[in-house]
C-alpha positions as CSV (number, residue, x, y, z in Angstrom):
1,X,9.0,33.7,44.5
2,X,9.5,37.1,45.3
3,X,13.1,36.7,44.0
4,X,11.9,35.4,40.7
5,X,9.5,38.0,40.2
6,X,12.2,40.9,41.1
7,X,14.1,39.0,37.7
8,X,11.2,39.2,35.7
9,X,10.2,43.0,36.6
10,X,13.7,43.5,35.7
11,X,13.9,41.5,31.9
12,X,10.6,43.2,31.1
13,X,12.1,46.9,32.2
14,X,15.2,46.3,29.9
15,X,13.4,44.8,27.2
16,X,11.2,47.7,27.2
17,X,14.2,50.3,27.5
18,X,15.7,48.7,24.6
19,X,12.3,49.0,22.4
20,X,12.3,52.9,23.5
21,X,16.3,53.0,23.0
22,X,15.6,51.7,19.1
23,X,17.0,54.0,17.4
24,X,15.6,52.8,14.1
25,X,18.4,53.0,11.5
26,X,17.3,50.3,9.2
27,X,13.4,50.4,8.3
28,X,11.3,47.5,6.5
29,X,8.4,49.5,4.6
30,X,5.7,47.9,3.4
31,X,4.4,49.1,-0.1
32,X,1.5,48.2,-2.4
33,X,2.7,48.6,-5.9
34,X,-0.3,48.2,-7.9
35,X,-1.8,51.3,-7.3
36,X,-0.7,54.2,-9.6
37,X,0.3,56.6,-9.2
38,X,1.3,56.1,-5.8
39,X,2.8,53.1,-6.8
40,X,3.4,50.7,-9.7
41,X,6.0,48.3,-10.7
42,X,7.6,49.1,-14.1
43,X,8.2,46.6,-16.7
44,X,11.6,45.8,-15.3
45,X,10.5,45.3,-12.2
46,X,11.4,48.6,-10.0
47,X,8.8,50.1,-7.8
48,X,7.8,53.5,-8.9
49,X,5.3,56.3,-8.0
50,X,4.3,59.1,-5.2
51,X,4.7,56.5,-2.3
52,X,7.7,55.0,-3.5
53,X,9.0,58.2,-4.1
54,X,7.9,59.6,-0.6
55,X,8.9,56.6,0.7
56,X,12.5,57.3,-0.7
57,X,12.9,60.7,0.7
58,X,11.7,60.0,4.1
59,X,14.8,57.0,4.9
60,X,16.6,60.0,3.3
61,X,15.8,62.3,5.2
62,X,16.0,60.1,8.9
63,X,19.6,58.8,7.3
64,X,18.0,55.4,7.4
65,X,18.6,52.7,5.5
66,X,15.1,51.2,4.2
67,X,14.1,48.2,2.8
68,X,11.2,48.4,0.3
69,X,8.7,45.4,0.4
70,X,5.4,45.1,-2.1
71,X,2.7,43.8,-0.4
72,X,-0.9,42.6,-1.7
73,X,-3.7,45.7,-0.1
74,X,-5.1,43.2,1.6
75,X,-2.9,41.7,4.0
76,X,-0.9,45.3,4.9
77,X,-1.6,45.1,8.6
78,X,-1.6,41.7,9.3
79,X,2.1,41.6,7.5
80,X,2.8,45.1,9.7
81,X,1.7,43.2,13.1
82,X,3.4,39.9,11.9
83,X,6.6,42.3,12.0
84,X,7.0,41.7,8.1
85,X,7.9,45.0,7.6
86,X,8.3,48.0,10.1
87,X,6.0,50.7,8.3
88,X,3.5,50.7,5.7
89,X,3.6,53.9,3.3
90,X,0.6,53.1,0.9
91,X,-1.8,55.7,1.2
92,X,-3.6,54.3,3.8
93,X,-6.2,56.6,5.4
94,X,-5.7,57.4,9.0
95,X,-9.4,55.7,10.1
96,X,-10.8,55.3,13.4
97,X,-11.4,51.8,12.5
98,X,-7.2,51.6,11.9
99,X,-6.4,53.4,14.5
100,X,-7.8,50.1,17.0
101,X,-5.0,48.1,15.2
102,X,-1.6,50.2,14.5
103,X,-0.5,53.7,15.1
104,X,-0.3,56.5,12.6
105,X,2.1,59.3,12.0
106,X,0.6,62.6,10.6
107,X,-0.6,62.7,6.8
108,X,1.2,63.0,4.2
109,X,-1.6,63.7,1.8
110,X,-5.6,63.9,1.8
111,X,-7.7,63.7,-1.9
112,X,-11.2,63.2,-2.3
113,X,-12.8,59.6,-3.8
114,X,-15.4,59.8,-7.0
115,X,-17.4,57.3,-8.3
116,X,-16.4,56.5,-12.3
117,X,-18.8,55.2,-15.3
118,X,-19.1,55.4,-18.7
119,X,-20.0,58.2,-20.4
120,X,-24.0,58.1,-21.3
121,X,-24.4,56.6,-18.0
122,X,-26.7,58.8,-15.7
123,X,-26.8,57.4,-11.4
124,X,-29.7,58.5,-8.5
125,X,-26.3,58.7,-6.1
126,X,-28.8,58.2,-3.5
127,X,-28.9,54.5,-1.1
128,X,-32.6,54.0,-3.2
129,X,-30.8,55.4,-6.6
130,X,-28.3,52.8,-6.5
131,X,-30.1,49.7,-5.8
132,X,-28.8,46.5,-7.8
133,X,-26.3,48.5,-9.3
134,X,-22.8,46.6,-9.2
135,X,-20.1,48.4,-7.6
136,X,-16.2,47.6,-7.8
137,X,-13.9,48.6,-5.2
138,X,-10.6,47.7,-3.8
139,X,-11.1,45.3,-1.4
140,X,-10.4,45.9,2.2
141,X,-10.4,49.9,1.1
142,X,-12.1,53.1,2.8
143,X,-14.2,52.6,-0.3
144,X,-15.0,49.5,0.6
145,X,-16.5,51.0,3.8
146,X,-18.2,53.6,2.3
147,X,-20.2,51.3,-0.1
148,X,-20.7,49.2,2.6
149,X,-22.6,51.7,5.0
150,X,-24.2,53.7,2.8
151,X,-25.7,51.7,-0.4
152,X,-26.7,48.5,1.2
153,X,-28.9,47.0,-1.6
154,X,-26.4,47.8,-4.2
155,X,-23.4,44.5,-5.3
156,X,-20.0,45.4,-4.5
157,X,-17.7,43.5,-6.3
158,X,-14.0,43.2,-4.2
159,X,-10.8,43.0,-5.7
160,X,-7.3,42.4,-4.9
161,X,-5.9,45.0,-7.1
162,X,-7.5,48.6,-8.2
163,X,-6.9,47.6,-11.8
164,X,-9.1,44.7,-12.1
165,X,-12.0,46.9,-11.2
166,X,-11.0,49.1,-14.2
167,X,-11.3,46.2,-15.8
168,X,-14.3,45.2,-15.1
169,X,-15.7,48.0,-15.5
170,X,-14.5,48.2,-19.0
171,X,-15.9,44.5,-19.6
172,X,-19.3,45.7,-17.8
173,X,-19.4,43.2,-15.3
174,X,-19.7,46.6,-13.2
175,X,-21.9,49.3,-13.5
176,X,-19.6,51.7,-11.5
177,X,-16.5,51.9,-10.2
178,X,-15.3,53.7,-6.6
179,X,-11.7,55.4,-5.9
180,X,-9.8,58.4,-5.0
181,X,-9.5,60.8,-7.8
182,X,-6.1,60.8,-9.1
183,X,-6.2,56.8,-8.9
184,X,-8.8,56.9,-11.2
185,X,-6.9,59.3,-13.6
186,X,-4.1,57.6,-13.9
187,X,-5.2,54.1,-13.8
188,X,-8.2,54.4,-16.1
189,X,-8.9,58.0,-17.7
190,X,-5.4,58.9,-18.6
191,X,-4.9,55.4,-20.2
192,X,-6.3,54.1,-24.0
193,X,-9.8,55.0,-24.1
194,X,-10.3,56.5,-21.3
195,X,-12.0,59.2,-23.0
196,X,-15.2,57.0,-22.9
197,X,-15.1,56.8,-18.8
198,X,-16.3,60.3,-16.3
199,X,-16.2,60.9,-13.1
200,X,-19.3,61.6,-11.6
201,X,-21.1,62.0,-8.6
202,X,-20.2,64.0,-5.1
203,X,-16.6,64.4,-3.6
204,X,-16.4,61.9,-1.5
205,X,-14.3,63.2,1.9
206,X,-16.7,61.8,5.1
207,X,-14.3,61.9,7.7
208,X,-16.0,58.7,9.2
209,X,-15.2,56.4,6.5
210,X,-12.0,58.5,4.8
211,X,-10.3,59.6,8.2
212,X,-8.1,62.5,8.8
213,X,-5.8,61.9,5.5
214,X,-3.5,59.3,4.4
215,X,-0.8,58.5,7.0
216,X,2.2,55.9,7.5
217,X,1.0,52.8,9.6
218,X,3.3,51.7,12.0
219,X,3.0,49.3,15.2
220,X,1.5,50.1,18.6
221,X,3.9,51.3,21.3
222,X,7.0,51.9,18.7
223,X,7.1,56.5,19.5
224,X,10.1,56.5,18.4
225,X,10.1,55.6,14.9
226,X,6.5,57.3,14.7
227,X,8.4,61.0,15.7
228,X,11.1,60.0,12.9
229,X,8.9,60.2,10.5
230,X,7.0,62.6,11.3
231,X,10.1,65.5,12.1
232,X,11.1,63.7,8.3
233,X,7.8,64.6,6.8
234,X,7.5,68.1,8.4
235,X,11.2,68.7,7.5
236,X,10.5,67.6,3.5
237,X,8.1,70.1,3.3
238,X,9.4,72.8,4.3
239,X,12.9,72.3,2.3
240,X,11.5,71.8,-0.8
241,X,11.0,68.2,-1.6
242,X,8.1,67.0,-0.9
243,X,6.7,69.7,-3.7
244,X,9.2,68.4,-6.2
245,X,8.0,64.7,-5.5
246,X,4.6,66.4,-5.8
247,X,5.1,68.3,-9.2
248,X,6.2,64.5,-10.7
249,X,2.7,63.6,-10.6
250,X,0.3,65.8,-9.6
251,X,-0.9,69.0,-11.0
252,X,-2.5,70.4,-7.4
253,X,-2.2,70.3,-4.0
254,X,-2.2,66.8,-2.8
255,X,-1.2,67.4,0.5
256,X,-5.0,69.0,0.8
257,X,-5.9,71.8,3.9
């Protein structure tokens, strides 16, 4: 017994030298792509936006060679912990809730959410204000959360993908829809009459529903990859490309204070 137990003490010590020894030259990432603009997929078929493009410059940056894989919102972690992929980079908010699951590097941007309506349109943004209103949000979200907890007689509509809340909205099957700013920009306000949509309401930043900023998901117990990309997204901002990346869609400071 005491023999057999001396082998296993041993096959767990070098399995777990190897894990620590991973030096982590090709990465799976785990991306959204319906969710500009940090990411889209373009009519013939390549993903595109601020993720992707992070995303890029990051494997560039470690000399890695990375593997992009879309992934519904939904089902990010449970593809991360199925080992589907190796890291998800699509702005997920670093959440206490997250935090019980998977392990986060540093952010890599923070934005405030809004609510969006049409124009006309005036909301009590209080819990009794917004009462039987209907509410879209991306399901599984830290909007989700927040609509959740705070307006509990209101209906939250879930979906899959941010853009059939837009639509939706559009349709008036919702009175108002939930996101972070720049996702509602470019998905709705920026697009064919968006003119008749607003953003309204407070800035939405509650650190106990929006976290600390949006960070890159990885597995439990894996340090090493988790330093990688975190000297990689210290070292792109400090030698210029994270700002270009940046520039490409954003007119501010995404990265936040």
């Amino acid at each position: 017994m005491k023999k057999l137990l001396a082998v296993i003490t041993a096959a767990a010590a070098f399995s777990a030298a190897n894990v620590s020894a991973k030096e982590w030259n090709e990465i799976r990432i785990g991306v959204e792509g319906a969710y500009p603009p940090y990411s889209w997929i373009t009519p013939s078929g390549e993903l595109a936006g601020f993720d992707i493009d992070i995303a890029n410059a990051l494997c560039e940056e470690m000399q890695a060679k990375c593997k992009l894989v879309a992934q519904d919102w939904d089902g990010m972690i449970p593809a991360l912990m199925t080992r589907k992929f190796d890291a998800i980079v699509a702005s997920m908010s670093i959440t206490e809730e997250r935090k019980q699951k998977v392990d986060f590097t540093d952010k890599y941007y923070q934005v405030a959410s809004r609510f969006v309506v049409k124009k006309g349109q005036d909301f009590d943004f209080s819990a009794a204000g917004l009462d039987g209103k209907k509410i879209g949000v991306q399901r599984a979200s830290t909007q989700d959360k927040y609509v959740t907890a705070n307006f509990p007689g209101a209906e939250i509509k879930r979906y899959g993908a941010q853009d059939d809340a837009f639509l939706d909205l559009k349709a008036g099957r919702v009175d108002l829809v939930i996101s972070n700013i720049p996702a509602v920009k470019k998905g709705l306000l920026e697009k064919d009459g968006g003119d008749r949509y607003q953003l309204v309401g407070p800035m939405i930043t509650d650190r106990e529903w929006f976290g600390e900023g949006v960070g890159i998901a990885i597995r439990k117990n894996s340090p090493t990859l988790r330093e990688k990309f975190n000297n990689a997204i210290q070292a792109i901002r400090a030698n210029g490309v994270y700002q270009r990346i940046q520039d490409k869609y954003f007119d501010f400071d995404i990265y936040g204070g």
